[in-house]
C-alpha positions, 0 to 999 in steps of 0.5 A, a space after each residue: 471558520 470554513 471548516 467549522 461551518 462545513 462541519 455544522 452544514 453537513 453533521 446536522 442532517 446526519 445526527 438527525 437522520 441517524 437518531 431517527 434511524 436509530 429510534 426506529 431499529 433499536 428501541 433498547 437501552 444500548 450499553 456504552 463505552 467511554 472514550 477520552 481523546 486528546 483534544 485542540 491544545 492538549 485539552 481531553 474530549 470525553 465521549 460514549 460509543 453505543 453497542 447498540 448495532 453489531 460490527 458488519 451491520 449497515 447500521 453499525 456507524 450510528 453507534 457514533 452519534 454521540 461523536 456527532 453531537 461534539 462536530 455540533 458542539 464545535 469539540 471535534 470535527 468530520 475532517 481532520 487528525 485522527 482522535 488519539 486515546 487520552 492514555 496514549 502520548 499526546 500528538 503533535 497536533 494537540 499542541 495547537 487550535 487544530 480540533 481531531 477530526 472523525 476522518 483522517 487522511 491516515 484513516 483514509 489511507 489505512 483502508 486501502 493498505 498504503 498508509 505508510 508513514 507516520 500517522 503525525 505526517 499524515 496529520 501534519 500535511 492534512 494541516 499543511 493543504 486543509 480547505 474546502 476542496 480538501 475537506 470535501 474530497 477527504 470525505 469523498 475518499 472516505 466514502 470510497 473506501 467504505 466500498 473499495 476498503 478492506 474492513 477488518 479480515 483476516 490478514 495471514 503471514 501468507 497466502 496463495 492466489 493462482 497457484 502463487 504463494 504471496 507473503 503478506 507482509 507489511 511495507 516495514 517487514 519486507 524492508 527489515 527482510 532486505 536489511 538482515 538479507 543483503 549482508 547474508 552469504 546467499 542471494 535473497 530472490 525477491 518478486 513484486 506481483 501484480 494481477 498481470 503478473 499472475 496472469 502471466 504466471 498462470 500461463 508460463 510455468 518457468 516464471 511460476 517456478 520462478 516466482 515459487 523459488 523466490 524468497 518473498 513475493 510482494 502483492 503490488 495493486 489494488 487487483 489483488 486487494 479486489 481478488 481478497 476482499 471478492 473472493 474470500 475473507 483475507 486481506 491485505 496488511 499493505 499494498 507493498 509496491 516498488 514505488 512507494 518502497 524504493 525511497 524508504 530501501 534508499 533511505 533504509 540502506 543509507 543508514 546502514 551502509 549498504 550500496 545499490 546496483 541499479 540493471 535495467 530500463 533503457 539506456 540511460 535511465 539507470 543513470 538519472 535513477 543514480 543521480 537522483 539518489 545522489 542529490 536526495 540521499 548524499 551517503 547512499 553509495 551507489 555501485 553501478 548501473 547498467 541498462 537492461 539490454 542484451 545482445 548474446 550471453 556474453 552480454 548477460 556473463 558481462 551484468 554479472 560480473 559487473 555486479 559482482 566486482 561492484 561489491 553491491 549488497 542490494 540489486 534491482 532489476 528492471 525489466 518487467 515481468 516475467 523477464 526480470 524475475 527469469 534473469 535473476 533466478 537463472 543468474 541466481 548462482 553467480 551473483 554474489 550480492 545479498 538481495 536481488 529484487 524485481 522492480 518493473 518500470 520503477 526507473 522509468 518513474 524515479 528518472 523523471 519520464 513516467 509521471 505517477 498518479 496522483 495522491 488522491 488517485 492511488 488512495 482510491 486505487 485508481 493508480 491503474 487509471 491513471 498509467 491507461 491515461 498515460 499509455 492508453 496504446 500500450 496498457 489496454 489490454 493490461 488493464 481493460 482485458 487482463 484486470 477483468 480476465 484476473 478476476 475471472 480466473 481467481 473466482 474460478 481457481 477459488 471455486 474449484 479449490 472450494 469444491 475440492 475441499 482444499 480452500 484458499 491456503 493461508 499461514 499464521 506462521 
């Protein structure tokens, strides 16, 4: 009753200010299209969509106001799980008195680029946790995400920022390349690289050529999600960052047997990372772990060697950029594992001793915020100064690429 009450307070005004607005701007008789939806209990809603407004315009969502006579008519609502065409299978949710709503936490999360689940758990734990403050603050989300969202652009196989090639994949596509790669009979390099990366990458030129020799470099954080949509008409298919990866590559790699080797962090901490794995996935066999410090060369021939006797197919390397992205290239041709991947401080997180921000932080892209919080000593100058000085240097490097006629390179392959 809350809900539907919610839906009725805020989707009158709207429908009235949007049919006047409309009046106004579009006298013509618009062409429609019909859509048929899956409905509360199985039922179809049937509904028109005006064409009325192109795509882009700021008056394009008034082409919906007929949805909004439906949130009126108690068929629909503003929050809740996403519509699914008549034509497709029907949801879980059908199944139930839960109407779909205009806005859904997958939609939510699916403009900045960290909708990784299923749409169904997404809709599941929107009915787990719906109230008044979670429908206010998935409409305030939503609201962000009309500024702070990608849109609809361009989203290449790869692309360059910096003078850094990134492969744009998605969260799925760099697990499949891990999965077919750790059982190969050559080391796969793997990088995550974030505005601080570049930033460093900009001005050491041995962890460019690192990074230039990886196999894949992965885009991490919403600076480079800012970079695109700022600078040029691209965009991102997934934030692929290493912390919402590491329990799907657990999982991914349970399933087809592979083991793990877990090298960095401080003394320690790899081995609660381990013994999380153990109780959260029981047939996932980790290989060995080791801290990330060394004394002399001896130390770093000592990791190796550890590695390889491990037999592990999949090693992850803690030691925040550049350091962890240096060491595997210079040890590149010694270790005998399949897949070596740069992971910063994802041990710190999984062991329990760095909090992670929020849900509803990282769906506005305000993880950043939340780590300076955390370490406002140690991250300032990460984010306070390297986030704007990143910005700067992109529009710079965008611009010259431009006025030599040689734009932001980008591959359909």
């Amino acid at each position: 009753m809350l809900r539907r009450a919610m839906d009725l307070a805020l989707a009158a005004p709207v429908l009235a200010a949007g049919s006047a607005i409309a009046a106004i701007a579009g006298a013509s008789r618009p062409r429609t299209r019909h859509l048929r939806v899956h409905g509360a209990r199985g039922g179809a809603l049937s509904y028109r969509v005006s064409r009325r407004f192109a795509r882009g315009s700021w008056l394009w969502p008034l082409n919906y106001l007929e949805v909004l006579r439906l949130v009126l008519a108690g068929r629909l609502s503003l929050v809740g799980p996403r519509p699914v065409l008549a034509s497709a299978e029907r949801p879980r949710y059908a199944r139930f008195a839960a109407r779909p709503g205009l806005i859904s936490t997958h939609l939510v999360r699916q403009r900045v680029n960290i909708a990784f689940g299923s749409a169904d758990e997404a809709d599941a734990e929107l009915l787990r946790t719906i109230d008044a403050r979670t429908y206010l603050a998935t409409l305030a989300r939503f609201g962000l995400t009309l500024v702070l969202g990608g849109g609809r652009r361009v989203c290449p196989s790869s692309l360059c920022l910096l003078d850094v090639r990134i492969d744009n994949l998605s969260l799925a596509d760099a697990l499949e390349r891990i999965r077919v790669a750790a059982r190969g009979p050559v080391l796969s390099k793997m990088a995550f690289v974030n505005a601080d990366c570049l930033n460093i990458a900009w001005r050491n030129p041995d962890y460019r050529r690192a990074l230039a020799g990886a196999s894949a470099v992965l885009p991490d954080g919403i600076g480079i999600h800012y970079a695109l949509k700022l600078f040029t008409r691209f965009a991102l298919r997934e934030n692929v960052n290493g912390t919402d990866m590491f329990p799907r590559l657990a999982a991914m790699m349970e399933r087809e047997g592979l083991s793990l080797f877990l090298l960095g962090a401080r003394d320690g901490v790899a081995d609660e990372v381990a013994a999380m794995l153990s109780r959260r996935f029981p047939r996932l066999r980790v290989a060995g772990t080791r801290h990330g410090y060394f004394r002399d060369e001896a130390d770093h021939a000592d990791a190796v060697q550890t590695i390889n006797a491990s037999g592990a197919h999949v090693v992850l390397v803690a030691m925040g950029a550049p350091a962890q992205d240096l060491w595997i290239e210079r040890h590149a041709h010694a270790l005998r594992a399949g897949v070596a991947i740069g992971v910063g401080g994802l041990f710190d997180f999984y062991s329990g001793r760095v909090a992670r921000a929020p849900q509803w932080m990282r769906e506005l892209g305000l993880e950043w915020g939340y780590r300076l919080m955390q370490e406002p000593s140690r991250m300032w100058r990460r984010y306070l100064v390297g986030n704007p000085r990143f910005l700067w240097r992109v529009w710079r490097w965008s611009r010259s690429r431009a006025a030599s006629g040689d734009q932001i390179r980008f591959s359909s392959r």
